[in-house]
C-alpha positions as CSV (number, residue, x, y, z in Angstrom):
1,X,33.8,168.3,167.2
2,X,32.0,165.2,167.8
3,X,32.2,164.2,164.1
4,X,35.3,165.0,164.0
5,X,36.7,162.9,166.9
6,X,34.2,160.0,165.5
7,X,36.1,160.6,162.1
8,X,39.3,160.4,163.7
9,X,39.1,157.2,165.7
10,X,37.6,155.5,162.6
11,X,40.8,157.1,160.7
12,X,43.1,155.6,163.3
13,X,41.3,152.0,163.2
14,X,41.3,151.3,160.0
15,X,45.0,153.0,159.8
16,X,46.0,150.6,162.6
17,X,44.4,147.5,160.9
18,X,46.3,148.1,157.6
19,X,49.7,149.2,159.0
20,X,50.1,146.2,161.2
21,X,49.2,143.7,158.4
22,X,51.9,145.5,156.5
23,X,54.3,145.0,158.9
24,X,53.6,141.8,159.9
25,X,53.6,140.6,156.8
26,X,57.0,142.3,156.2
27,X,58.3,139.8,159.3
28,X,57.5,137.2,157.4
29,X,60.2,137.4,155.5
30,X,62.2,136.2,158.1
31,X,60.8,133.0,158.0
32,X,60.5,132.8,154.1
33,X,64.0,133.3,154.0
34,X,65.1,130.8,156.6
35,X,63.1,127.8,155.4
36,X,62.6,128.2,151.9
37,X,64.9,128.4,149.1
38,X,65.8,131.4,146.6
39,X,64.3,129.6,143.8
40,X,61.4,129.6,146.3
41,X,60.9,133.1,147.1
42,X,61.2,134.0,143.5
43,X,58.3,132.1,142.5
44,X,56.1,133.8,145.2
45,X,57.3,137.0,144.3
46,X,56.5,136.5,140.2
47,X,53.1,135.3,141.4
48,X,52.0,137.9,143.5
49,X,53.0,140.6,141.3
50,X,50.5,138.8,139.1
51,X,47.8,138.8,141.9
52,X,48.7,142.7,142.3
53,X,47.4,143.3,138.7
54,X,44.8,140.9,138.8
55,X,42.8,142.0,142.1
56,X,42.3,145.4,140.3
57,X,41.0,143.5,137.3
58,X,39.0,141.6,139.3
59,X,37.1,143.9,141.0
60,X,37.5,146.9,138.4
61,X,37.0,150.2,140.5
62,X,33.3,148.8,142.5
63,X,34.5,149.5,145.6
64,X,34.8,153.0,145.0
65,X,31.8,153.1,142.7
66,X,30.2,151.6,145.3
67,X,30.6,153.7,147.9
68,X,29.6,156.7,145.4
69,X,26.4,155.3,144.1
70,X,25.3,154.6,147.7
71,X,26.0,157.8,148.8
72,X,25.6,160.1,146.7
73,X,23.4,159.1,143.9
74,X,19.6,159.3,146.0
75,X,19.6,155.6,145.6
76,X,18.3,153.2,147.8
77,X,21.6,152.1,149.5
78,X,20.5,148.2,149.4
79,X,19.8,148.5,146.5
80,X,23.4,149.4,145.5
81,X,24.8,147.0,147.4
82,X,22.7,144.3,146.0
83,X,23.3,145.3,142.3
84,X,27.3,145.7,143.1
85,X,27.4,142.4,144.8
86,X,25.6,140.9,142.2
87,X,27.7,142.3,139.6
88,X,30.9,140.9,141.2
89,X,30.2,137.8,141.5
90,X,28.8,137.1,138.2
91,X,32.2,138.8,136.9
92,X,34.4,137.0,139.7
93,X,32.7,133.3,138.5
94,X,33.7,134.4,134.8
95,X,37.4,135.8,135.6
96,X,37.6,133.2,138.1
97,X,36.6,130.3,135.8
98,X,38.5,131.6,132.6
99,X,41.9,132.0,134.8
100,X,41.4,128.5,136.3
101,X,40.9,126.9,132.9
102,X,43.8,129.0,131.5
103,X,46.5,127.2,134.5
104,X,48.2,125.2,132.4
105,X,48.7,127.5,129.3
106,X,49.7,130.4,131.9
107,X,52.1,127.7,133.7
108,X,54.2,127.2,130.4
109,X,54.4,130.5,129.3
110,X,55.5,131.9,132.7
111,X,58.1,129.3,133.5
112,X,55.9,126.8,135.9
113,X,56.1,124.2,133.7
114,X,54.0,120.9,135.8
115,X,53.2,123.2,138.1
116,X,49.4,124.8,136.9
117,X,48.1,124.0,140.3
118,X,49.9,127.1,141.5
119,X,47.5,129.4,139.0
120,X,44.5,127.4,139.6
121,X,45.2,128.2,143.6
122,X,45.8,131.7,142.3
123,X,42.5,132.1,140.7
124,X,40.6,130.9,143.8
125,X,42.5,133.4,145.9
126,X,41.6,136.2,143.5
127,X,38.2,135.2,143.9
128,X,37.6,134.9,147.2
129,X,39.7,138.4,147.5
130,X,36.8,140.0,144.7
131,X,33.8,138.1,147.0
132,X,34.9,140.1,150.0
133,X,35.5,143.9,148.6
134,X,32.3,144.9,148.2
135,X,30.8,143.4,151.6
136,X,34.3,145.2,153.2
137,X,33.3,148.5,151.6
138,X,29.5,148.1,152.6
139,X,31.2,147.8,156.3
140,X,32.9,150.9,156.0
141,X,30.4,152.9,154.6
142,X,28.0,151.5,158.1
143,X,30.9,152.9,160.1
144,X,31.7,149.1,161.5
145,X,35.2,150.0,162.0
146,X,35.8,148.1,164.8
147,X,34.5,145.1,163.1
148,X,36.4,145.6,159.5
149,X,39.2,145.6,161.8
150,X,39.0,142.9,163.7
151,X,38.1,141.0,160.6
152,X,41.2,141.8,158.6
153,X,43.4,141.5,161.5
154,X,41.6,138.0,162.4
155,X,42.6,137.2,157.7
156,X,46.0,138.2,158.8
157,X,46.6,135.8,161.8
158,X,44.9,133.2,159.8
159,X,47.3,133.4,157.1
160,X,50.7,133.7,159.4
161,X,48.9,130.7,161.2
162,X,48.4,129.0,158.3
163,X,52.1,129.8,157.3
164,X,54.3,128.9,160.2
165,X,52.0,125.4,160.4
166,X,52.9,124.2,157.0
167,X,56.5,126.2,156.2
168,X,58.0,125.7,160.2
169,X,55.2,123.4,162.2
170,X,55.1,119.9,160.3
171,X,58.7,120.0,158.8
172,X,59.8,120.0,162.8
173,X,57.0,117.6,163.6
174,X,57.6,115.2,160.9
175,X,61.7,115.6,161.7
176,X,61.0,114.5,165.4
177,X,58.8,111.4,164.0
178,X,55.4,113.3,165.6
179,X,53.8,113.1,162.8
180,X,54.5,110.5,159.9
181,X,55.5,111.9,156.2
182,X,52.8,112.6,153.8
183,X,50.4,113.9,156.7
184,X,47.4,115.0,155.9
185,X,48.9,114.8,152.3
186,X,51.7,117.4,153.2
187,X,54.3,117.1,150.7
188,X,58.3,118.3,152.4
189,X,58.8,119.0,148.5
190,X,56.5,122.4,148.6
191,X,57.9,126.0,149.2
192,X,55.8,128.6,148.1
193,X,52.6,126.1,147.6
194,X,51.9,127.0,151.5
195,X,52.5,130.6,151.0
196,X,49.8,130.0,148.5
197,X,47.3,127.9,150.3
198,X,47.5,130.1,153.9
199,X,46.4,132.7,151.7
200,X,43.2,130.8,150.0
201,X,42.5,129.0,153.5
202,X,42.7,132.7,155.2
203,X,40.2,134.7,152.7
204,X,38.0,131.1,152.0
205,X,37.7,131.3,156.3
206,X,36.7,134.8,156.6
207,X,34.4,134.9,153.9
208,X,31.1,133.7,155.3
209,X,32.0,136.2,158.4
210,X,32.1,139.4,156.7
211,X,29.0,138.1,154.5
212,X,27.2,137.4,157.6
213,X,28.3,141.0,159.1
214,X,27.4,143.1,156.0
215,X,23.7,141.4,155.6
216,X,21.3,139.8,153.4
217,X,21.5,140.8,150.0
218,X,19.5,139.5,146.6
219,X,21.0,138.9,143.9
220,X,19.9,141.2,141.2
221,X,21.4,142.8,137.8
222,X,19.5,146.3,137.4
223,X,20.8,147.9,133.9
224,X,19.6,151.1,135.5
225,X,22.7,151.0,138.1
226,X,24.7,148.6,136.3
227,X,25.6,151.0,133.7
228,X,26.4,154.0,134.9
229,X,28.4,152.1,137.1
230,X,30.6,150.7,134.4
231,X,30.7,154.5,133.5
232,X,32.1,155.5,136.6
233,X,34.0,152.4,137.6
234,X,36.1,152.2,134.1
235,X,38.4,154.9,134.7
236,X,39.8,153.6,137.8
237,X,40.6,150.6,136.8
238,X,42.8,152.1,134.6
239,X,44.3,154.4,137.3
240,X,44.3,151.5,139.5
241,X,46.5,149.3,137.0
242,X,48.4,152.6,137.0
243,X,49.0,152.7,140.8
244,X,50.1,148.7,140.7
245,X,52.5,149.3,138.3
């Protein structure tokens, strides 16, 4: 019964934590919609569809893999976690890298045209979001709900912080003379460019946090784990393109 009411309350935190970043960012909208243009919102929309696809690229089933190679493989559970982190961000600075290169080609074939900046911010925010699964699944897999919760709810307020700064905050400010134009390099031009950059300020912030919390780890390729990892990890990317889709 104990288990079972550990099980449950783990169940309901994690459950909490991911419902109320849903809805949360679902109120967003409303601000989207009342401060930034159609043209705007269709932009964000395109790109994050894009992100959707390429966070399962990006980290390619190792979360799950992960968690059954430290679990149930009678391998040395750092060990795992070494080798998977390792993995991920050798793959993450190659995906990364090639995406970021790629901006400007990806800008003119998608319609951005002058505006590659928006998929170079894009691969940074895929990064960051690759750099922080496995340490997240490590979390779980300790049974540090309370903290995988607190840290994704603290990414959330961060980014709807981040938000209502840049899209609400220094429009008013600058209208009111506060602040002059061209604060801090703000540009009154920019729609979804802050959607964009509250999302790479909110992972980059939380990054060295969940590292911290999940522990030391060395940074090792071990073929012996490495491959049937791919093994195991290959068929869900595929399912989890499927899901996105």
């Amino acid at each position: 019964m104990s288990n079972f009411k550990k099980l449950a309350g783990q169940t309901a935190v994690y459950g909490l934590s991911s419902i109320l970043g849903r809805s949360i960012n679902f109120l967003m909208i409303i601000v989207y919609t009342e401060y930034l243009s159609k043209e705007a919102l269709g932009s964000f929309t395109s790109i994050y569809a894009l992100i959707g696809f390429m966070n399962i690229v990006f980290t390619y089933g190792m979360e799950t893999t992960f968690f059954r190679f430290a679990t149930g493989k009678n391998l040395d559970p750092h060990k795992v976690y070494s080798t998977t982190q390792s993995l991920l961000i050798t793959s993450t600075l190659l995906l990364g890298s090639g995406l970021y290169l790629l901006a400007p080609w990806l800008a003119e074939v998608l319609d951005y045209s002058g505006q590659a900046y928006l998929f170079r911010w894009t691969a940074l925010i895929l990064s960051f979001d690759a750099l922080l699964a496995i340490p997240f699944a490590k979390l779980r897999l300790e049974n540090k709900a309370l903290f995988f919760a607190g840290a994704k709810i603290f990414n959330i307020l961060l980014n709807i912080f981040f938000n209502l700064l840049l899209i609400v905050g220094f429009p008013y400010l600058i209208s009111i003379g506060t602040i002059p134009e061209g604060f801090l390099g703000y540009r009154s031009d920019w729609g979804v460019e802050y959607i964009l950059l509250s999302n790479l300020f909110a992972n980059g912030l939380i990054i060295p946090l969940v590292w911290w919390k999940a522990g030391f780890f060395s940074f090792k390729l071990e073929g012996s784990i490495i491959k049937p990892m791919w093994a195991y990890s290959l068929p869900l990317l595929f399912m989890g393109l499927a899901g996105v889709t």
